[in-house]
C-alpha positions, -999 to +999 in steps of 0.1 A: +000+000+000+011+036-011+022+060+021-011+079+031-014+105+058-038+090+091-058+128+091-068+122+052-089+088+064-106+109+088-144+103+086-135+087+050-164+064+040-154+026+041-169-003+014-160-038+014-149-054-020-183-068-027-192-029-030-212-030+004-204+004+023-195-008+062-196+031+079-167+056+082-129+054+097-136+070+132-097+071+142-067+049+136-042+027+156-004+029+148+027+012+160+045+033+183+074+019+177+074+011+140+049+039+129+031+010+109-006+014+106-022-016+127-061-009+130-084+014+113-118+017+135-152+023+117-180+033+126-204+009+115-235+018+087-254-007+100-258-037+126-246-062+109-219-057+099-198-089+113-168-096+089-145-073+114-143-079+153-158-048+172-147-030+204-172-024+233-181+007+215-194-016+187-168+001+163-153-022+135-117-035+139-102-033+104-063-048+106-043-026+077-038-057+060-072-056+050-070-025+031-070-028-004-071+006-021-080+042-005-094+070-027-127+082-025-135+051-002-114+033+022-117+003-004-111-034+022-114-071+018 
């Protein structure tokens, strides 16, 4: 994945690969000591969503490797 800048995902819409839009990145988690980009959380669209584990806040844990493409959407498997 190309370098991309955590405040340009801010509230950026997320869509699975089969085209169904799961909510919008609501923050980011991050290596400290790598800097590598570990979780995206969404907030969910919808209840049922359950491809992704969710915290107790019911927001999605996406792992980075999951990320296939970000432009207008946060684009994951």
């Amino acid at each position: 994945m190309t370098t991309v800048l955590a405040s340009t995902l801010s509230n950026k819409p997320v869509m699975g690969s089969d085209g169904k839009e799961l909510g919008t990145v609501h923050n980011v988690t991050m290596n400290v000591e790598t800097g590598a980009l570990e979780y995206v959380l969404v907030t969910p669209k919808a209840d049922d969503v359950h491809r992704f584990e969710t915290d107790d806040d019911g927001t999605l844990l996406v792992p980075a490797d999951k990320i296939q493409n970000v432009d207008d959407y946060l684009m994951v498997e």
